[in-house]
N, C-alpha and C positions, 0 to 999 in steps of 0.2 A: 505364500501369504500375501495379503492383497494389503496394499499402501493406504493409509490413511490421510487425506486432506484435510485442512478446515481452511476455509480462504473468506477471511473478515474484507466485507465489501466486496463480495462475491458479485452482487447483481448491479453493480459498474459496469462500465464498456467492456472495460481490461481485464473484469471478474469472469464478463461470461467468456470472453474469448478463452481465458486461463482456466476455466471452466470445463468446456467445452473439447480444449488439448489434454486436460488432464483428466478427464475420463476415457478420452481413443487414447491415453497412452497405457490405461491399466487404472488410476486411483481410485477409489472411493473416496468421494468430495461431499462433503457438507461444506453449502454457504452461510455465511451469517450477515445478516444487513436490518436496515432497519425495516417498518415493517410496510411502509409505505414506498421501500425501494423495490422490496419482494412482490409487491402486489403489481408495479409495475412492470417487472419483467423476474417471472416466475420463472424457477430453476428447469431444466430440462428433465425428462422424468428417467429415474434411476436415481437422481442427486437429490439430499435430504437440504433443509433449510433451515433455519432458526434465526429468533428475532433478536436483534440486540441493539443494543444504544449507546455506542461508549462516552455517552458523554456522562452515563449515569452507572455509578460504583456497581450498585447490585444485580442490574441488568447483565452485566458483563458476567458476574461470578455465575448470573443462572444460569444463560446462556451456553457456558463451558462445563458446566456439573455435569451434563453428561454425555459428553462426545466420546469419554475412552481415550485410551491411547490414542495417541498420532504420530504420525510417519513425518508430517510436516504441516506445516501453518505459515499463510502468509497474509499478511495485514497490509489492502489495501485501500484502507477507510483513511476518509480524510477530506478536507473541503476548502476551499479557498476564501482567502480575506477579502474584506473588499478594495479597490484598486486607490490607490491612493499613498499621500506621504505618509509616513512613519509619525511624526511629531504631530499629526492633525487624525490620527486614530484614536478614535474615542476607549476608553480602557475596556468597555465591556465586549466590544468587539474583537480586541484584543486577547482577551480573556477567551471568549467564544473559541476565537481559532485555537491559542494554546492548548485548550479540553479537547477539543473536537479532532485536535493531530497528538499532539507531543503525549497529553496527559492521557486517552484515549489508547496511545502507544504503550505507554507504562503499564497499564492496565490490561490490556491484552495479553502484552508479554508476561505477567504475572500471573494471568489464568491459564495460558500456552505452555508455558513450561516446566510445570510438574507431570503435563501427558505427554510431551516432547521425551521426558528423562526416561521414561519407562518403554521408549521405543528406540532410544538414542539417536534422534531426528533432527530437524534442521527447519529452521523457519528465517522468512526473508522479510524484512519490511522495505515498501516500496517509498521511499524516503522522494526528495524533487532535485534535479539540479541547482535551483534556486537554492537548497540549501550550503550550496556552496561557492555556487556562480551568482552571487548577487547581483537583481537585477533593481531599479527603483521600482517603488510602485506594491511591491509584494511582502513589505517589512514583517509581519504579526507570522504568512505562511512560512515563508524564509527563514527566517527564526525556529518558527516548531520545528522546518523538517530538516534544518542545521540540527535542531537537540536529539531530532532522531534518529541523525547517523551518530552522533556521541553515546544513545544510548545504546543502538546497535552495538558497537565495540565493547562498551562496557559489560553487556549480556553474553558478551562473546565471550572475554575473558572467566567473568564469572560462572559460565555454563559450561567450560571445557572442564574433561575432553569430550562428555556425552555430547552434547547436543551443538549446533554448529549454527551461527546466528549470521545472516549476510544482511546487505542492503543493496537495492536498484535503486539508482538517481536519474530519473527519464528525465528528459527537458519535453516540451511542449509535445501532448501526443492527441494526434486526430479525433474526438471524440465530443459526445454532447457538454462533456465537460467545458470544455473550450468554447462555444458556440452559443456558451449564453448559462452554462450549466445544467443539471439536473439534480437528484435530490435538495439533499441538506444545501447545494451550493446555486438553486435556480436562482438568487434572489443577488447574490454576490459577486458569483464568476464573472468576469470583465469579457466582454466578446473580445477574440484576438484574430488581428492579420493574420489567417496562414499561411498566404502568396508569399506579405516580409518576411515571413520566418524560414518559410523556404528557400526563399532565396539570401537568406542569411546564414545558411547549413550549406557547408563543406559537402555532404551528400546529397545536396538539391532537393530536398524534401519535408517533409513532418515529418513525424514518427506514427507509427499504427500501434493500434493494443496489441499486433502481433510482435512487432518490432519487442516491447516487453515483455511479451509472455513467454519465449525462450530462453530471456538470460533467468528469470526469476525458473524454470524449470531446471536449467541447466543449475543454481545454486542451491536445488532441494534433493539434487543427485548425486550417483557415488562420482561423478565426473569431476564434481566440484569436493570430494571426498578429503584433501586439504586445505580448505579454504574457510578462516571463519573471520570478524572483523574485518572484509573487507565490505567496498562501492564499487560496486559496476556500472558505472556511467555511460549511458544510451541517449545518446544526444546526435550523431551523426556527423559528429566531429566539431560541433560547436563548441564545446569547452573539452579542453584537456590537461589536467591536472597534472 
């Protein structure tokens, strides 16, 4: 029987790369993104697509009413604050990020796993380093994707023993993201050093969407077949917990 995907923020960097391995590995993949991310870089053909907005409640429920069972899901929607102090972010920006990560996550995972139960499946959310390696500058993002390795666990416990809920915490990964941003985050994302950064990693590098799109594979498998409540931290030795 053939594996079911649904990968929120599919048409990211990290979407299609994850995309793209998880259909040479066997899946059947629908993306979901918004619709202006789809239009930009339209799924590969074989792979179905659908529109969604988690910043908006009903979007989401449509979006999920009819994918069916799923083998796995993994939500990598989510967008950056803009750069700056904590005390001098204005609340509605504030507010922006929370919906657009933490509450956008709740939301997902709520429409996720009633088709997750009925396959006894495993979904990953791709949560940030920042949420646990605080850095200045990223207070509102660091925040939501802290709640969303909390909520990861929480989901975890409550969802055993069916279904197996993990989290990846990348730190800084090669991508338009980073470069000035693209969708939801052209307007916000902070261009970043990536020469400092690599030469700030223990591995002398970035990270590529490839670098994440194995552990998140490796967490939707029977290899990780123990494992639920955890962070797989992909940073290249920058932070270790």
């Amino acid at each position: 029987m053939t594996q079911k995907l649904a990968i929120l923020g599919g048409a990211g960097a990290i979407g299609r790369a994850l995309t793209s391995r998880a259909v040479y590995e066997g899946w059947d993949v629908t993306i979901l993104d918004l619709p202006a991310s789809l239009a930009a870089h339209p799924p590969p053909k074989g792979v179905l697509s659908k529109e969604i907005d988690i910043a908006d409640a009903a979007s989401v429920t449509d979006a999920f009413k009819d994918l069916g069972p799923l083998d796995g899901f993994v939500n990598l929607a989510g967008f950056m604050s803009p750069h700056g102090p904590l005390v001098k972010t204005p609340l509605d920006a504030f507010d922006e990020v929370m919906t657009g990560n933490l509450r956008g996550a709740f939301l997902a995972a709520q429409a996720a796993l009633p088709l997750l139960h009925s396959r006894k499946g495993a979904m990953v959310n791709v949560a940030s380093g920042l949420g646990a390696h605080v850095r200045p500058g990223f207070g509102p993002y660091a925040a939501a994707k802290a709640g969303m390795i909390s909520l990861t666990k929480t989901l975890a416990l409550e969802a055993a023993p069916d279904v197996r809920i993990n989290a990846v915490g990348p730190s800084a990964v090669d991508t338009a993201f980073l470069r000035g941003g693209e969708g939801r985050s052209a307007k916000t994302a902070p261009a970043v050093d990536l020469d400092a950064v690599a030469a700030a990693t223990p591995l002398g590098r970035i990270a590529t969407p490839d670098d994440v799109v194995g552990p998140i594979l490796f967490l939707l498998g029977q290899d990780a077949a123990f494992m639920t409540g955890q962070v797989l931290w992909i940073n290249g030795g920058g932070y270790m917990p």
